[in-house]
C-alpha positions as CSV (number, residue, x, y, z in Angstrom):
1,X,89.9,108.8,5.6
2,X,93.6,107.6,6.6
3,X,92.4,108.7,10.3
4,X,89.7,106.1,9.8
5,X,91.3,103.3,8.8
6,X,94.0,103.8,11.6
7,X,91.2,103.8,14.0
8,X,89.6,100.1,12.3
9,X,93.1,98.5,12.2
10,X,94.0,99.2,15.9
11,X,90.1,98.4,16.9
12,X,91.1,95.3,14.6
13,X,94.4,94.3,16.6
14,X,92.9,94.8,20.3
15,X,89.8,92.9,19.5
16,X,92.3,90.0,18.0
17,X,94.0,90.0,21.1
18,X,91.1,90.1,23.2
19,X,90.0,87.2,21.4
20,X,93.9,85.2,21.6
21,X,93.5,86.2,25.3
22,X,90.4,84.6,26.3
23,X,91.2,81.5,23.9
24,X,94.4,81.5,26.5
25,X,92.6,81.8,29.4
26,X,89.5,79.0,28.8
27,X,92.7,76.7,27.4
28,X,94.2,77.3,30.6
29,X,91.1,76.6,32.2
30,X,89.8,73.5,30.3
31,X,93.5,72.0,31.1
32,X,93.4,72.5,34.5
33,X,89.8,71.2,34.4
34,X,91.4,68.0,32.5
35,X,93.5,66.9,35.0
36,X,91.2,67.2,37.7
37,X,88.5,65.0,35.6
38,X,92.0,62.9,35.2
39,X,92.5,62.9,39.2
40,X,88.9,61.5,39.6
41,X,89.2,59.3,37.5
42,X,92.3,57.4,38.4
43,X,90.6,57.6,41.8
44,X,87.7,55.4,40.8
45,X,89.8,53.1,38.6
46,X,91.6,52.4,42.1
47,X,88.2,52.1,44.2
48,X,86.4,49.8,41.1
49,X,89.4,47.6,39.9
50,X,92.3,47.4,41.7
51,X,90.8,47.5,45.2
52,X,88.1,44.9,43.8
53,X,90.8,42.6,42.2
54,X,93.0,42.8,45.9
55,X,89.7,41.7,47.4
56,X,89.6,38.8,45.4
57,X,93.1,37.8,45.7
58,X,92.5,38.1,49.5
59,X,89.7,36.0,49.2
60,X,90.7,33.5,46.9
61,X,93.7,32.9,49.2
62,X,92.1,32.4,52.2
63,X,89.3,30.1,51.1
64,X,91.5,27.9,49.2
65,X,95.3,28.3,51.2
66,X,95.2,29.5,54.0
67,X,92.0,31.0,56.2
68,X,94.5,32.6,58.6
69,X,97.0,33.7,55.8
70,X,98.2,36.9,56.8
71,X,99.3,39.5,54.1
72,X,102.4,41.1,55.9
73,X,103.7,44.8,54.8
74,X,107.4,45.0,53.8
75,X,109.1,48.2,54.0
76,X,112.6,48.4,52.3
77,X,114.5,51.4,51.7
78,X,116.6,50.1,48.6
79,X,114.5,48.6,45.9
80,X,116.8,45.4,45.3
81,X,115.6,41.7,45.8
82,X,119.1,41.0,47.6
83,X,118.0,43.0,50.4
84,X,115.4,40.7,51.3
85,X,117.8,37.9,51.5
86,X,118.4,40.0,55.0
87,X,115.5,41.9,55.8
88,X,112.6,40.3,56.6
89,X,113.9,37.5,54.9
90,X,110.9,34.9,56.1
91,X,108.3,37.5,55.0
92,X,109.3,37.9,51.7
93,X,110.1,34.0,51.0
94,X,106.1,33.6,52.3
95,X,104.8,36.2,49.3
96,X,107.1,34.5,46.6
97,X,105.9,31.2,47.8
98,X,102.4,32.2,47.7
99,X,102.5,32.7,44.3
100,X,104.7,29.8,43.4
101,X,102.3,27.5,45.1
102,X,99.2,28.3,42.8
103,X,98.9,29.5,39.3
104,X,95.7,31.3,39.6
105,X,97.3,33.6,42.7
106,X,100.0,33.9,40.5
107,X,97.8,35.4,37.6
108,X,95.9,37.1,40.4
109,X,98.9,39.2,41.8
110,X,100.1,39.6,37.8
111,X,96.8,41.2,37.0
112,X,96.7,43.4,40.3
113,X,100.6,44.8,39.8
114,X,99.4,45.3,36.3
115,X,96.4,47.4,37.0
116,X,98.8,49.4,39.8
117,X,101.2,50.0,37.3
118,X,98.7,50.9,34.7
119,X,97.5,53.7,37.6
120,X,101.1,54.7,38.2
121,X,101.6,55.2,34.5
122,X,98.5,57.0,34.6
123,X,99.3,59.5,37.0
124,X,102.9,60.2,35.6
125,X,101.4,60.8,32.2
126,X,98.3,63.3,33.1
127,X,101.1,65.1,35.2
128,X,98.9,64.9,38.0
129,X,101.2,64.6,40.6
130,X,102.3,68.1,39.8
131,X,98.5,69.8,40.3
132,X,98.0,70.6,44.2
133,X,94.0,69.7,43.9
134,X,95.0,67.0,41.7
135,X,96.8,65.1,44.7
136,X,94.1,66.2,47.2
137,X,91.8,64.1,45.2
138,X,94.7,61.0,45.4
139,X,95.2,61.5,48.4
140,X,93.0,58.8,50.1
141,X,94.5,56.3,48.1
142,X,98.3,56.8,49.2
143,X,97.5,54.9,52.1
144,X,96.1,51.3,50.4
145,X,98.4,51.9,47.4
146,X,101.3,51.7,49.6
147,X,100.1,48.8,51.8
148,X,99.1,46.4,48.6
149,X,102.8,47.0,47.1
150,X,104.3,46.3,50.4
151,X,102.1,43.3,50.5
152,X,103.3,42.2,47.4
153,X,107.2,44.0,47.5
154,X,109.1,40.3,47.5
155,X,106.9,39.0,44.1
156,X,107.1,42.9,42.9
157,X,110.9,42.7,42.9
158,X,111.5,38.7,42.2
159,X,109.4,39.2,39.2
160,X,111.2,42.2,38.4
161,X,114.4,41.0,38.8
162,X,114.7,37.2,38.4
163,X,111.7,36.6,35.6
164,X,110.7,39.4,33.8
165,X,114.1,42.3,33.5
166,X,114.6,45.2,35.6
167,X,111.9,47.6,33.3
168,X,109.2,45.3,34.7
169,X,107.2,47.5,36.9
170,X,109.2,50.9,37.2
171,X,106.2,53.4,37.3
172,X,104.7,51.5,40.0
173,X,107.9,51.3,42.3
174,X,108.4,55.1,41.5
175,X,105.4,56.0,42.9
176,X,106.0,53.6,45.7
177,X,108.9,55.6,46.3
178,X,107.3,59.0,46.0
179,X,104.3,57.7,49.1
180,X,106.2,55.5,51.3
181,X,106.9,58.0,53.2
182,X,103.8,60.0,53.3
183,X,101.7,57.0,54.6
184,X,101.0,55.4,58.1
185,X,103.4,52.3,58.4
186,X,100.7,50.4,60.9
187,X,98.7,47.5,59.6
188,X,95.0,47.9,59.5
189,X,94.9,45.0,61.9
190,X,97.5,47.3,64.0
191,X,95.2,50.5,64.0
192,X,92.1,48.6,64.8
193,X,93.8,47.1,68.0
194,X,94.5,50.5,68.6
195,X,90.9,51.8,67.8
196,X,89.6,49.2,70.4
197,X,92.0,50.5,73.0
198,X,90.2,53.8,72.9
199,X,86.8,52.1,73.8
């Protein structure tokens, strides 16, 4: 009878740990799943909203500023507003004045940085970032993320630095950081000159 009862308990522990095993493995599994579903997701909340609200700042600006305005790409190394006392110094006083010359751009470019950071936060929290097909899936939007911060670096950082306190906007400058380098630094209207070239 002992004999018996030996067999039923080990039966008892391998079928237990069969059963912690799997419970492992489809945890695994769903997480993994998660953050791809996470991935896709930030990807259409970039498509939907913030590519829809940089549209409408775009538009808004050049039916009511400026039809030629041009929305010029600053690329700075050192995240610090002093530095575009030097750099591109007439660039950057352009995007802070654009802002400071109408409220509704100013609430425009508010609500866009908002919705970036939002993303940015987003993407840090999901750990997504750390998932090789998670950034596959991101990886068409490294390209316009970049360009719309470096469209709006000077109000990113006078914001940051002379209105709101240096917190304002740290997720979105960190992944700024992480990209920059990983993207193209020609303007659209750059590559399709170039694209026309090879006609």
């Amino acid at each position: 009878m002992k004999n018996w009862l030996d067999v039923l308990e080990q039966i008892a522990i391998i079928t237990t740990g069969a059963s912690v095993m799997g419970a492992f493995i489809s945890y695994r599994y769903q997480k993994k799943r998660d953050k791809l579903i996470d991935a896709a997701n930030q990807l259409s909340f970039f498509r939907e909203k913030i590519l829809g609200e940089t549209a409408e700042l775009a538009r808004y600006v050049w039916e009511n500023i400026d039809p030629n305005y041009i929305f010029d790409r600053i690329r700075i190394e050192k995240l610090d507003l002093k530095i575009l006392r030097n750099k591109e110094f007439s660039k950057s006083l352009k995007q802070i004045n654009l802002s400071g010359k109408n409220l509704i751009i100013r609430l425009k470019q508010e609500s866009l940085l908002n919705m970036l950071e939002e993303l940015s936060i987003k993407i840090k929290v999901y750990d997504i970032l750390e998932n090789k097909k998670c950034l596959e899936i991101l990886s068409e939007i490294k390209q316009p993320f970049v360009e719309i911060v470096e469209q709006n670096i000077a109000f990113i950082l006078f914001e940051r630095d002379a209105i709101v306190g240096r917190s304002a906007y740290s997720e979105l400058l960190n992944l700024y950081i992480k990209w920059r380098d990983d993207v193209e630094q020609k303007t659209p209207q750059e590559r399709l000159e170039e694209f026309k070239k090879h006609d």
